[in-house]
Every structure is written in C-alpha cells, then in structure tokens.
GUBA-756477 format. One record per residue (C-alpha): residue in three letters; x, y, z; residue number from 0. Coordinates in steps of 0.1 Angstrom, whole numbers, plus 5000, padded with zeros to 4 digits. Example, Ala and Ser with C-alpha at 12.3 -4.5 7.8 and 13.67 -1.06 7.14 Angstrom:
<atoms>
aa, east, north, up, i
ALA, 5123, 4955, 5078, 0
SER, 5137, 4989, 5071, 1
</atoms>
This chain:
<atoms>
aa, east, north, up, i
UNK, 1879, 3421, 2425, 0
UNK, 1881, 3412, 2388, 1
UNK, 1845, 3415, 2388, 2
UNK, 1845, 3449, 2398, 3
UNK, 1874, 3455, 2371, 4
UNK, 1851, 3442, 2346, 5
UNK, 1822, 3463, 2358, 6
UNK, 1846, 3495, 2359, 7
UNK, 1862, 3487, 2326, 8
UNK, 1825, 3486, 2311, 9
UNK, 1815, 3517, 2328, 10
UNK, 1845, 3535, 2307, 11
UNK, 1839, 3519, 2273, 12
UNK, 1801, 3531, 2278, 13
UNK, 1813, 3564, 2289, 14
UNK, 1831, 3564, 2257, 15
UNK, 1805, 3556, 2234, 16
UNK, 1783, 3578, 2251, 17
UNK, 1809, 3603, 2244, 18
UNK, 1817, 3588, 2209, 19
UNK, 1777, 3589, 2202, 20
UNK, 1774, 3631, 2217, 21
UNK, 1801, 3636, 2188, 22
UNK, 1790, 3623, 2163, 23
UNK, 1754, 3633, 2170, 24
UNK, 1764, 3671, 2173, 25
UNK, 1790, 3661, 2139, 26
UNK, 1753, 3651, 2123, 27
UNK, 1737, 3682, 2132, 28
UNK, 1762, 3703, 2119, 29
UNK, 1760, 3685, 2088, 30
UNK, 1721, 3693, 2088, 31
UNK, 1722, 3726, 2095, 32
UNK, 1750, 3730, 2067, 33
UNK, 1729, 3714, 2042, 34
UNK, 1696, 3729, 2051, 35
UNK, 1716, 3762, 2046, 36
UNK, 1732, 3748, 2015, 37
UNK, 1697, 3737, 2002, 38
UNK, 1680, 3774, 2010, 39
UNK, 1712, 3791, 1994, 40
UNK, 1703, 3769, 1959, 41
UNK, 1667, 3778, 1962, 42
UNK, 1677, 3812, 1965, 43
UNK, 1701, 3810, 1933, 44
UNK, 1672, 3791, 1912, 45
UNK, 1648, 3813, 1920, 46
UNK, 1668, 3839, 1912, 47
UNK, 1677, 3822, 1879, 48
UNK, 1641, 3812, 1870, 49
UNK, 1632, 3849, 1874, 50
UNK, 1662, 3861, 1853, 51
UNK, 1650, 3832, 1823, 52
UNK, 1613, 3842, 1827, 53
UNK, 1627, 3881, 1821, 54
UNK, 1644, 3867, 1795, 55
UNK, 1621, 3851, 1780, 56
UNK, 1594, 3882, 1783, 57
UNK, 1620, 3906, 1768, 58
UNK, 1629, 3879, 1738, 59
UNK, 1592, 3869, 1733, 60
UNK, 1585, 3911, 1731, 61
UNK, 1613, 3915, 1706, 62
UNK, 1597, 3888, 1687, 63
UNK, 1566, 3904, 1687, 64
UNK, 1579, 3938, 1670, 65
UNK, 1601, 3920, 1645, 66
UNK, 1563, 3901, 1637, 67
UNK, 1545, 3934, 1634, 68
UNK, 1574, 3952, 1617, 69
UNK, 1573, 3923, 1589, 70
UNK, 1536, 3922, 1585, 71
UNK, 1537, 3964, 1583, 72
UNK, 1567, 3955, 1552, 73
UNK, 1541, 3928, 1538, 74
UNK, 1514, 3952, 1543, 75
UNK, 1530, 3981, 1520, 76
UNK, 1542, 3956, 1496, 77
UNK, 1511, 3944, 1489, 78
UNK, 1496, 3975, 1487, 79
UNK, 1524, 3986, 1462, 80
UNK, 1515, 3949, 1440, 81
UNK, 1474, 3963, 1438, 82
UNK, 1483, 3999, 1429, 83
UNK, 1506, 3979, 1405, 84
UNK, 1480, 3952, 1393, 85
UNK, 1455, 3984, 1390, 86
UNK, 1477, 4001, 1372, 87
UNK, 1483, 3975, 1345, 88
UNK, 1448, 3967, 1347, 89
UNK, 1438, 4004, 1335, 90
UNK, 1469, 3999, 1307, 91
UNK, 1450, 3967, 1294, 92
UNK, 1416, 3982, 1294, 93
UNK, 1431, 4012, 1273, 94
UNK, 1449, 3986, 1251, 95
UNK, 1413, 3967, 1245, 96
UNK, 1397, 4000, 1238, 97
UNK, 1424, 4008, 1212, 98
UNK, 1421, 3970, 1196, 99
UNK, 1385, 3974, 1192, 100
UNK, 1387, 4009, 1174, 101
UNK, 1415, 3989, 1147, 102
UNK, 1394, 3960, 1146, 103
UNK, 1363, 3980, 1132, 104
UNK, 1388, 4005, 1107, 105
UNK, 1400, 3967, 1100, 106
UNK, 1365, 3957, 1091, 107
UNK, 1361, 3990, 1074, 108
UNK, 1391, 3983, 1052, 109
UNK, 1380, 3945, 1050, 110
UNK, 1347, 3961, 1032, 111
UNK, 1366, 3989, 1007, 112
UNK, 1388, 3962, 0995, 113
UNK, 1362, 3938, 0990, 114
UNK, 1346, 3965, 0965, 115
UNK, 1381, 3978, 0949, 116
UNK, 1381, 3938, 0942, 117
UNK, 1347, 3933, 0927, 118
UNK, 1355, 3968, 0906, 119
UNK, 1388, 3948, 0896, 120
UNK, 1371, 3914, 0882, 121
UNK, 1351, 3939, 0858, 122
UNK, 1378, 3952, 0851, 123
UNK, 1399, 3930, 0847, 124
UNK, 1370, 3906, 0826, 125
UNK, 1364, 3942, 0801, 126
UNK, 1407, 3944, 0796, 127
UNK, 1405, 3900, 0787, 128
UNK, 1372, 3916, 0758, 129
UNK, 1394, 3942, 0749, 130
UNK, 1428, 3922, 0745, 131
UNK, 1408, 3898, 0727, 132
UNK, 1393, 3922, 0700, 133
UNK, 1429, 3932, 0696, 134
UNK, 1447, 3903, 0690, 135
UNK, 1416, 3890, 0667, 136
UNK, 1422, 3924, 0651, 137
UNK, 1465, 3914, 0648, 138
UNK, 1453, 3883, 0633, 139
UNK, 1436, 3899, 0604, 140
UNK, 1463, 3927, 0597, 141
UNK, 1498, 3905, 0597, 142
UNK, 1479, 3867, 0587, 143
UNK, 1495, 3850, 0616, 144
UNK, 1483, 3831, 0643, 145
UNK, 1487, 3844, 0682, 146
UNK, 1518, 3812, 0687, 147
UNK, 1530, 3820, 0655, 148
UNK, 1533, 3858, 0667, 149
UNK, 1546, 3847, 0697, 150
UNK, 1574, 3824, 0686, 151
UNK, 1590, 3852, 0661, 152
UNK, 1593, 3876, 0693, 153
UNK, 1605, 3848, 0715, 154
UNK, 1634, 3843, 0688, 155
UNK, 1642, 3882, 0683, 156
UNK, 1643, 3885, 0719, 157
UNK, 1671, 3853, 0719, 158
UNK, 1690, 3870, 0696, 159
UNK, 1688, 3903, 0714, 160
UNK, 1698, 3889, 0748, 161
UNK, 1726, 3861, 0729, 162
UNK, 1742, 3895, 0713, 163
UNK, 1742, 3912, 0741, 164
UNK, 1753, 3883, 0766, 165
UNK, 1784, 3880, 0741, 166
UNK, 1793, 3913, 0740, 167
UNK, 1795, 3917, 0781, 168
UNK, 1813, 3877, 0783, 169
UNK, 1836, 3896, 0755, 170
UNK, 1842, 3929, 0777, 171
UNK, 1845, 3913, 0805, 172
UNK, 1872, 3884, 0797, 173
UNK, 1890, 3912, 0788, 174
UNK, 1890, 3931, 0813, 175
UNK, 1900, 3902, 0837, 176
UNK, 1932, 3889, 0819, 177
UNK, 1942, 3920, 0817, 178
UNK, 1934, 3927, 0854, 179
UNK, 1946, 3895, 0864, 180
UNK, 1983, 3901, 0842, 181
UNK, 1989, 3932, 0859, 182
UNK, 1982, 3915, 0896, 183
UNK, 2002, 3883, 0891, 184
UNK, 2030, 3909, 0879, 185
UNK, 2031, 3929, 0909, 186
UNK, 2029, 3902, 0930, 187
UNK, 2055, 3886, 0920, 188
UNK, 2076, 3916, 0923, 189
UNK, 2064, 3928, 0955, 190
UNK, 2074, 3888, 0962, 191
UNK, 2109, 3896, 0950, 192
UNK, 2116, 3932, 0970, 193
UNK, 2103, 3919, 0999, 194
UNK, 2130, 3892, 0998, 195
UNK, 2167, 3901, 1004, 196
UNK, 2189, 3872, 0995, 197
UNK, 2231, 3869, 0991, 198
UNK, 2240, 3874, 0957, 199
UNK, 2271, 3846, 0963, 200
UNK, 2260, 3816, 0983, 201
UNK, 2280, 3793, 1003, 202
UNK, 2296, 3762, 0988, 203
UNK, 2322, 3735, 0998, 204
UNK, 2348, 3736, 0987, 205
UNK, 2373, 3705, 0973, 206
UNK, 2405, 3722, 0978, 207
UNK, 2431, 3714, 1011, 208
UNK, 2459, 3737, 1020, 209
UNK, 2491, 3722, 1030, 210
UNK, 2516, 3737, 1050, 211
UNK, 2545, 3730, 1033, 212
UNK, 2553, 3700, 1001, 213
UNK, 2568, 3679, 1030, 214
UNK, 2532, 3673, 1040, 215
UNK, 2524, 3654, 1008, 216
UNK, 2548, 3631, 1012, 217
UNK, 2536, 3624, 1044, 218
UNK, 2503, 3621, 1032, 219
UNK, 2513, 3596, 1003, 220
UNK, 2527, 3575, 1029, 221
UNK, 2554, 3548, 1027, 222
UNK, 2544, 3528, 0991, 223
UNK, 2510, 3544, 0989, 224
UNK, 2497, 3532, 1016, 225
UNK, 2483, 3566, 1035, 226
UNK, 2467, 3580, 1003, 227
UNK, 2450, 3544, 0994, 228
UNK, 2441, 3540, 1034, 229
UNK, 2422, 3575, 1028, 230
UNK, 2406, 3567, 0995, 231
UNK, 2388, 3535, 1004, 232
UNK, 2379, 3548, 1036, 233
UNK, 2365, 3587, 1023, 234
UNK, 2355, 3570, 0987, 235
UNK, 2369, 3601, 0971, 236
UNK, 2398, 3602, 0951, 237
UNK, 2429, 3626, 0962, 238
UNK, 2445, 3642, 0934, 239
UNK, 2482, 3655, 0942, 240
UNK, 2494, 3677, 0913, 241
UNK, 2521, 3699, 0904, 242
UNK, 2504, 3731, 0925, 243
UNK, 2522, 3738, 0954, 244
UNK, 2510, 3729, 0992, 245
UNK, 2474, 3718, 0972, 246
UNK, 2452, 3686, 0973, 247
UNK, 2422, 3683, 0953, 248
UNK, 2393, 3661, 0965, 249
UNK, 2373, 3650, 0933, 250
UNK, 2346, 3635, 0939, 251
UNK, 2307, 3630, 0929, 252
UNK, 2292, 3625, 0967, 253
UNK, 2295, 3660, 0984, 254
UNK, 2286, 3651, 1019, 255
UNK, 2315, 3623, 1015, 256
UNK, 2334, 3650, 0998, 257
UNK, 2331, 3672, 1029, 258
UNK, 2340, 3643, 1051, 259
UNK, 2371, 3639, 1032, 260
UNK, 2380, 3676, 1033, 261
UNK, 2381, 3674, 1071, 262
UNK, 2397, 3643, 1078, 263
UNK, 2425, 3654, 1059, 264
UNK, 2425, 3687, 1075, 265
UNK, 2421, 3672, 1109, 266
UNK, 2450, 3644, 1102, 267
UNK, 2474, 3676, 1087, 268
UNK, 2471, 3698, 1123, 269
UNK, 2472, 3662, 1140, 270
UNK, 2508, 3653, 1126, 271
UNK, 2498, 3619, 1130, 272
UNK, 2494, 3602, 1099, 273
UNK, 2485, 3559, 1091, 274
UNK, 2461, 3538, 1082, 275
UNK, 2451, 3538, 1117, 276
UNK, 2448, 3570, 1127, 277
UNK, 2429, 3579, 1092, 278
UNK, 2397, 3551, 1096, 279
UNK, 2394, 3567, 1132, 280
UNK, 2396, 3601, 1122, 281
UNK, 2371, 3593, 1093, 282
UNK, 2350, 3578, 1117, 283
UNK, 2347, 3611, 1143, 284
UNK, 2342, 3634, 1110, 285
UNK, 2315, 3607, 1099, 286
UNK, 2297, 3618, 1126, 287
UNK, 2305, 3649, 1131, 288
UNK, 2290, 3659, 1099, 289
UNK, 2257, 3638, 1109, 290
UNK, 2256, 3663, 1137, 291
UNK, 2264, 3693, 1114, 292
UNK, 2232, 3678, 1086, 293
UNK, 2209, 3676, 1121, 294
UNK, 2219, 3716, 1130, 295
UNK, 2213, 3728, 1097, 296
UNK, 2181, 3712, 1092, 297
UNK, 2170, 3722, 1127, 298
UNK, 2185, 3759, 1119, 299
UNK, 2159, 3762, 1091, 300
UNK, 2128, 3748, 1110, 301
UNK, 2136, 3776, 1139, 302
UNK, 2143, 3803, 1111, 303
UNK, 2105, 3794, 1094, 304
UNK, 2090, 3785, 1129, 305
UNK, 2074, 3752, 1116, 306
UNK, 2062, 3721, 1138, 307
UNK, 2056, 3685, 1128, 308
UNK, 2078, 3680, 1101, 309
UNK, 2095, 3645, 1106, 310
UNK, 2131, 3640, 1117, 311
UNK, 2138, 3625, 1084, 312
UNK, 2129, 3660, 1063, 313
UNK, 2151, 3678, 1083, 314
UNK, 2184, 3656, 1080, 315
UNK, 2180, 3658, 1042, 316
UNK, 2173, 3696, 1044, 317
UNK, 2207, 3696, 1065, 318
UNK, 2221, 3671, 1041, 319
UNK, 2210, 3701, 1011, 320
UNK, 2236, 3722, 1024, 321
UNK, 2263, 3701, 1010, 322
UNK, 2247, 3701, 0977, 323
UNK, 2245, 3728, 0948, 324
UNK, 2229, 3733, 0916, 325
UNK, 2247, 3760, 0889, 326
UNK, 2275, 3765, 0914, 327
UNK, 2237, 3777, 0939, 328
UNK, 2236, 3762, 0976, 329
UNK, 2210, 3738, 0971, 330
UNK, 2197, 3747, 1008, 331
UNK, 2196, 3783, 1004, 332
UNK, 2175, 3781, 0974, 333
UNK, 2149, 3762, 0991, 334
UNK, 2148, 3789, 1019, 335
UNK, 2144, 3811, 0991, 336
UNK, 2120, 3793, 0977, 337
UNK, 2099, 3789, 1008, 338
UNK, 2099, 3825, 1017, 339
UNK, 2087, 3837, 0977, 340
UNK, 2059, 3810, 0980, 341
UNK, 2046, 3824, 1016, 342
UNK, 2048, 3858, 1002, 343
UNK, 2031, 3846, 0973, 344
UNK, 2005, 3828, 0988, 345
UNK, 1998, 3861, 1012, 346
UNK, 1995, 3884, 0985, 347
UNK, 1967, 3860, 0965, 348
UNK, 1952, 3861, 1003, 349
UNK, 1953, 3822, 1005, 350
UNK, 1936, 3810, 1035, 351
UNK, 1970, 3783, 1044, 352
UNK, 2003, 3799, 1037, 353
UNK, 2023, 3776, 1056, 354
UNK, 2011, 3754, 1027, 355
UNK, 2034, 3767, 1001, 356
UNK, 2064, 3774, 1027, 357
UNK, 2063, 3739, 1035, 358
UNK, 2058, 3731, 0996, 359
UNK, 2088, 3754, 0986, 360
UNK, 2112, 3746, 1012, 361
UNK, 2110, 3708, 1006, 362
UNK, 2105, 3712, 0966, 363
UNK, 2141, 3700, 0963, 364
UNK, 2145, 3678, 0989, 365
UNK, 2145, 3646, 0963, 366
UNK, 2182, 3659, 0955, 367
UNK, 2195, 3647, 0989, 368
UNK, 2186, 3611, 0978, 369
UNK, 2186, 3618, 0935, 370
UNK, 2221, 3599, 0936, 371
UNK, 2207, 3568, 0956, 372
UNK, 2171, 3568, 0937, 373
UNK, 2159, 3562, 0900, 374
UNK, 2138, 3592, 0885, 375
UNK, 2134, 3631, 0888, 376
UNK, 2141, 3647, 0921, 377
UNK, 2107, 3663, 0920, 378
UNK, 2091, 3631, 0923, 379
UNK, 2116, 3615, 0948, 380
UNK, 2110, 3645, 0969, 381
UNK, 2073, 3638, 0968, 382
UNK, 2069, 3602, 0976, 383
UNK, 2095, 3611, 1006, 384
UNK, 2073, 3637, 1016, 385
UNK, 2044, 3618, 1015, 386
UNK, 2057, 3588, 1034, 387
UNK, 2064, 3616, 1063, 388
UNK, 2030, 3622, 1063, 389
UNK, 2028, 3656, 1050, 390
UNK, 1997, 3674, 1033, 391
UNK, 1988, 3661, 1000, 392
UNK, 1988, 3694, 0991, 393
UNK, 2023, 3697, 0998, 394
UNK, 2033, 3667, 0982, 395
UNK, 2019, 3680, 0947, 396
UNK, 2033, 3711, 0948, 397
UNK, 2070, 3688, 0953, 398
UNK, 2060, 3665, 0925, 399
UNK, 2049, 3690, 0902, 400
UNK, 2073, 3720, 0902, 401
UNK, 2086, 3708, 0870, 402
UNK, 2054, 3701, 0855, 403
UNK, 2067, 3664, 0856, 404
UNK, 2025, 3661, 0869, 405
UNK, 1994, 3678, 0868, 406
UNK, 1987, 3707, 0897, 407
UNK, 1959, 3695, 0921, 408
UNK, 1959, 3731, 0938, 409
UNK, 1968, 3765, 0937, 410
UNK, 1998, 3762, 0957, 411
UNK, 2018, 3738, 0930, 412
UNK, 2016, 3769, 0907, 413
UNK, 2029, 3791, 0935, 414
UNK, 2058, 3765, 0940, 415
UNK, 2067, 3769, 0904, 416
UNK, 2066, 3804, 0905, 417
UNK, 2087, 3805, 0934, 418
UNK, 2115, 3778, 0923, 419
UNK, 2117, 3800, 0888, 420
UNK, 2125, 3833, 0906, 421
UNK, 2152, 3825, 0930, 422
UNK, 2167, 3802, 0906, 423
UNK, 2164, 3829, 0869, 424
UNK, 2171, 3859, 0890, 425
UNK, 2205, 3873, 0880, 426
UNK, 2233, 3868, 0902, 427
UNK, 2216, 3835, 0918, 428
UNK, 2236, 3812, 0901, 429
UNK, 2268, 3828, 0893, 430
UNK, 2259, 3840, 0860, 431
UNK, 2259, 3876, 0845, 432
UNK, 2231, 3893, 0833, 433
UNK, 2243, 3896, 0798, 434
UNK, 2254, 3860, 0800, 435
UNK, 2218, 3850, 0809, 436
UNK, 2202, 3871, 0783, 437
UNK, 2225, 3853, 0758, 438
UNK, 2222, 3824, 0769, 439
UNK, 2180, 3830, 0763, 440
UNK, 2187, 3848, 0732, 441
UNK, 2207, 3816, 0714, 442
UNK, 2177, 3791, 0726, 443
UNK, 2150, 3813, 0709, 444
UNK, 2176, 3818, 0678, 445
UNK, 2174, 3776, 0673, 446
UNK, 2137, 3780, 0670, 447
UNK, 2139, 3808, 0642, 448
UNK, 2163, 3786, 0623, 449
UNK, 2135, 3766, 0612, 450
UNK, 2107, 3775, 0583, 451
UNK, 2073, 3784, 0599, 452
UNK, 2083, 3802, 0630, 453
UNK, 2068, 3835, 0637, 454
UNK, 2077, 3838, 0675, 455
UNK, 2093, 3823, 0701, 456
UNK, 2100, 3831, 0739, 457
UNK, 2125, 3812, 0762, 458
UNK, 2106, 3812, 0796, 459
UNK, 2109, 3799, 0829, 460
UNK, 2146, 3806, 0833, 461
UNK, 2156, 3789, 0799, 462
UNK, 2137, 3761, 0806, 463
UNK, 2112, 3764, 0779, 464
UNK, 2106, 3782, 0746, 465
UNK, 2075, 3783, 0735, 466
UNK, 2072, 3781, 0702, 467
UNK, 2043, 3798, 0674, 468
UNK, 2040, 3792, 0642, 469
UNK, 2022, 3802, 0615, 470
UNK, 1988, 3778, 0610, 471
UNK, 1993, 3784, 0572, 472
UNK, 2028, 3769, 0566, 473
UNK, 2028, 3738, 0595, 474
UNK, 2002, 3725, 0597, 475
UNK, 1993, 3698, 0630, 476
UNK, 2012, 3668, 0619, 477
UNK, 2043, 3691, 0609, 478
UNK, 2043, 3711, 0644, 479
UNK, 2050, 3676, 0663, 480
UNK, 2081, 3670, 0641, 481
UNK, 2087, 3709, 0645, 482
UNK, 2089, 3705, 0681, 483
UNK, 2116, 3669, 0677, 484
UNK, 2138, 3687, 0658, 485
UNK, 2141, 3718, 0677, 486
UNK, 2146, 3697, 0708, 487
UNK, 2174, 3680, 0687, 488
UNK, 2190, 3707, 0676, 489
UNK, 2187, 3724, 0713, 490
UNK, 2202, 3689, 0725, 491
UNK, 2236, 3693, 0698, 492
UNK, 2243, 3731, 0703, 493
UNK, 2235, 3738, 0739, 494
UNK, 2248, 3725, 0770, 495
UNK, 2223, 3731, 0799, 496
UNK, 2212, 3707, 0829, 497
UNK, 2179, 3688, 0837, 498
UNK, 2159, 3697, 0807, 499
UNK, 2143, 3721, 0781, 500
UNK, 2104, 3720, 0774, 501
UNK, 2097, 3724, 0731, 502
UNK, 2061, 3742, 0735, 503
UNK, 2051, 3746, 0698, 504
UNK, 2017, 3764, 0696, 505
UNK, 1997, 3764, 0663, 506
UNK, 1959, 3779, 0666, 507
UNK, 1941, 3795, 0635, 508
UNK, 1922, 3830, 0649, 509
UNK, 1894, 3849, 0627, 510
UNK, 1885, 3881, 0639, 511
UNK, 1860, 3908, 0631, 512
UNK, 1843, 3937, 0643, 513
UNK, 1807, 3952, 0638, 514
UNK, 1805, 3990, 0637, 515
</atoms>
C-alpha cells in the first residue's frame, strides 16, 4: 500500500514537472520569438539609419565639393586680378627705365658741356690771375706801396667804418630801449594798480573795552587789587583805568596777547563772574580760541589765492599777521595786496611762474609775526623761515631782499619790491593824506638841498630813499661819502619815520658831443 502511495505520489510530481517543463519551454519560445522580432525590428532601424548617414554624408560631401570649386573659381579670379596687376606694373617699370635711360644720356650730355664750360673757366680764370697781376704790379708803381701794405690801410679804414657805424646803432638803439622799456614798466605797474581794488581803511584791533556802567570797574579792580593784578600776569598786558567813563585801555606791545586780553575782559564783563579763578580759565579758552582764529585766517588766505604746499607753520603766522599793523595798515591785508600786485606783475612781464611772486609777496612780511621774538630785519627772518619750510629759493630771495637788505638772485625779487612799494606808498593805504605824503616827501628832499653841492634830489620808494646828485665839480668822491653821513644825520634829528631811509648820493662826470 505505501508502495503504491509512493509510486502515485511520484507519478504526480513527474506530471508536474512535465507540466512545469511544457511552461517554461513555451515561456522560452515566447522569449525567442520576441527577441528574434526585437533583433529584425533593430536591423530594420540601423539599416534605416545607416542609409539616412550614408545620405548624409553624400549631401555633406557634395556641399563640400561646391564650397571647393566655389573657392578655387575666387582663387582663380584673384590670381588673374594679381597678373593683370603684376603686368600692369611691369609695363609702368619698363616705361620708368625707358624714361631713366633718356635722363641718363641728357645727364651725360650735360656731364660733357660742363666739362667744357670748366676747361673755358681755368683759362679764364688763369688770363683774370695775368691780368690782376699786371694790375696790382701796375698799383705798386703808382702809390709806392707794397700789395700787404695796401691791404693793411683798407683793412683799418674799413674798422673804423664798421666801429663808427657799430656805435652809432649800439647808441640808437640803447635809446630806444630805455625809453621803450620806461614806458612798459610804467604801464605795467599801473595796469597792476587798476586791476587791484583794495579798502582804503583796513581792519585793526583795537585796545579799547566798553563797560556797561563805572560799577564794572570796581568789579574789575577787585577786592585790594587782586582781579586787575590776576589779569595782568595772566594776559601780560597792562590795564589802564582812567578818568574816561565806562573805558579800559589795554596797552600793550604784543598784539596777539593784546587781543587775548581784549576778550577775556569782555568775556568775564557779559560773564558777571569775576576772580582770579574765573580770569586764568577764561584766559585759557581765549588762548585758544585765538589759535583757532590765527589757523582760519591763514587758511582763509590760502583758499582766497588757491595755493598748495605751503607748510602749516606759514599759514599760522600769516593768521598771526592779522593781529599786526604797520602805519596804523593791517599787516595781513598788505601782504594780500602785495601778492596780488606781484602776480599781476609777473603776468604782464609774461613770466613763465607767477605763483612765484604770489607766494614771494604774500610771505614778504611774514618775519614780522616773529620780529619781536628774533634778532635782525624782518625781511631776513621771513626768509630763513621760509626756507626752513622748504619753499623755492626763488621765493626766499625775493623775502630777503625786498628791502634791498641782499642782492636779487631773480626777476621776481624786483617784482616783490615793486609790489611792497605800491600797496604800502599808495595814498590812503596807511592812513595818511595825500598832501600829508607829498609833504612829508617834500621836507626829506628839502634836508638834501640844505647842503652845498646838491643839484637834485628825489625821495623814492615811498620815502624810503632819496637819491641824491651832485655836482662832480664841487664834491668830489671822498666828500660825497661824508655828503651821504650827514644827510642821513640830519634826516635822523628832524624826521621821525620807521625802519629806515636809504642816503643814495650819485656823483658821475658826463662829456657829450655831437658830429653834424
């Protein structure tokens, strides 16, 4: 029984696998039939393709072949352009040979007339040499003189001939330029003057304080002193109270320090608050403010002139110029004055650097912002400052020599000069009249005509020299230097006048003729 089980049971798993093995054979024909359809689809599709590349490929290899023949027809026409070209030029060089070889044989033709002309000239030339000689053998005989001897008495008339006549035109023409050359320095020095508008009455400080009432002086005096000794030591001015009514004078010979006092005590009156205490600190804030106020004006006057590079130092003692004047004139305007005259100068001579003389003009004073601390003339202060800022030696001449204190190195010191002498001798400048000027100008040339010898004498440069001539008969060298002490002595007694006046004494001996 189990047996036969077993055998059934076998039966079914083989019927199974048979049926299994049906499946999966029919599941593997499918599959080949699919692919072998699969296969002939993708042979279809490359075929397909191949033919599409090889059409392709026929049209692109065609298209080639015209762009090929296209470019060798271009080629072709070009190159039968470059031989009718080459042809062309060919022809034009054959002419041109043609042509040289005609002008080389009218050359040679020339070549053989000139070779004659010169053989015709030698003769010539060799029967002119016989004829000079028979000539000058013939001069011999007539005026006894030997052919150098002839020659060295024409050489010497002709000398004198061209040494008159070279003196004649040096003459003429010396002339003619001073008196070109006065008539162009005068007008430009006055175009220099009306192209400059200045204020007749310049600004100064002033040393005076308003009180509000007399009670304020008391106040000021403080209890035993103190106050007014508290603001002395710390201002260094002195304060004078008077008899004048609501007035303080500050008297002193510092004006920056003067100014500094000025406000304090203005600042301490509209305060109300008045000690020792309250008068070093508000001494202190005016100390500084007018350090501020120096800095502004001097950077004020490098915007008005537009000028770069000039040190920090220059412009706090062209601030500190405001504070200062000269003849009752604002020490700082005067140099802006001065600056502009010597631009305009320097633009009317057509100088190549005007900045030159601005720069020399507007610093020609600046020694005075330190003449009170230094030994010597401001002019020279001025320029070793200048020059330890580095500025042009150019510059620094024209500082140091605007008084003539040293020799000009340049045109621009002249210019300088010039400049300083207008805005300071130009009426109204300095608070002076016009007929107080000319008086003043008419008693210093009246000291020179008190003494013997003097025929004329002209007060120049503002007053600031007379110039002296006398008569080469009467005073002679030695006399005209003890001329020149005395007049400065007497100048010295009877005149008062700042900085100081130049005794020029000329005394030259002219002869003159004239050949008619």
């Amino acid at each position: 029984m189990i047996v036969i089980l077993i055998n059934i049971a076998l039966i079914g798993i083989g019927l199974l696998l048979i049926l299994w093995g049906n499946k999966k054979l029919k599941t593997a024909r499918h599959a080949t039939d699919q692919a072998k359809r699969q296969l002939e689809s993708s042979r279809k599709e490359v075929e397909l393709e191949r033919r599409d590349s090889l059409n392709k490929l026929k049209d692109e290899l065609h298209k080639r072949r015209l762009d090929v023949e296209q470019e060798i027809q271009r080629e072709k026409i070009e190159l039968d352009r470059l031989q009718k070209k080459i042809t062309a030029r060919n022809d034009v060089i054959e002419k041109k040979e043609q042509r040289l070889d005609e002008l080389q044989h009218d050359l040679q033709q020339k070549e053989r007339s000139l070779s004659r002309l010169s053989d015709q000239l030698h003769i010539n030339e060799k029967r002119v040499k016989i004829l000079g000689d028979e000539l000058a053998n013939k001069l011999e005989n007539i005026s006894n003189m030997s052919r150098d001897e002839a020659r060295t008495v024409l050489l010497k008339s002709l000398e004198a001939e061209v040494y008159m006549a070279n003196e004649k035109f040096i003459q003429r023409e010396e002339e003619i330029a001073i008196r070109t050359a006065k008539e162009k320095a005068i007008q430009i020095v006055v175009n220099a003057m009306q192209r400059h508008v200045a204020d007749q009455v310049t600004p100064h400080s002033s040393g005076v304080v308003h009180l509000p009432n007399d009670e304020m002086k008391g106040r000021i005096i403080g209890k035993e002193g103190r106050n007014i000794k508290s603001l002395e030591m710390a201002t260094g001015m002195e304060f004078i109270i008077g008899d004048t009514p609501e007035i303080i004078t500050i008297s002193g010979f510092n004006p920056i320090r003067r100014e500094i006092a000025r406000r304090t005590l203005e600042k301490l009156i509209l305060d109300g608050r008045i000690n020792p205490t309250r008068i070093e600190e508000t001494v202190a804030q005016c100390e500084k403010e007018i350090d501020e106020t120096i800095e502004e004006y001097g950077k004020k006057v490098l915007m008005q002139f537009d000028l770069q590079g000039l040190k920090k130092e220059l412009v706090v003692l062209l601030g500190k110029l405001h504070f200062r004047t000269s003849f009752s004139q604002n020490v700082l305007e005067h140099s802006i004055e001065v600056g502009y005259f010597a631009r305009m100068i320097a633009e009317e001579l057509g100088l190549p650097n005007p900045e030159i003389a601005l720069r020399g003009g507007l610093l020609h004073d600046i020694g005075k912002a330190l003449s009170a601390e230094c030994e010597g003339p401001h002019a020279l202060i001025g320029s070793e400052i200048a020059k330890k800022c580095g500025e042009d030696p150019l510059v620094v001449n024209a500082i140091a020599a605007h008084h003539e204190e040293i020799a000009f190195t340049s045109i621009y010191s002249p210019i300088v000069m010039i400049a300083d002498t207008i805005s300071a001798s130009r009426p109204g400048a300095r608070r002076e009249t016009l007929s107080t000027y000319l008086k003043r100008l008419e008693q210093l040339e009246n000291i020179a005509y008190d003494f013997e010898g003097v025929k004329k004498a002209y007060a120049i440069q503002a007053g600031r020299e007379i110039r002296i001539i006398v008569e080469e008969t009467l005073i002679d060298d030695e006399r005209s230097s003890t001329l020149a002490r005395d007049i400065a002595r007497k100048i010295e007694k009877e005149m008062a006048f700042p900085g100081q006046i130049k005794v020029n004494v000329i005394r030259e001996k002219r002869t003159i003729d004239f050949a008619k």
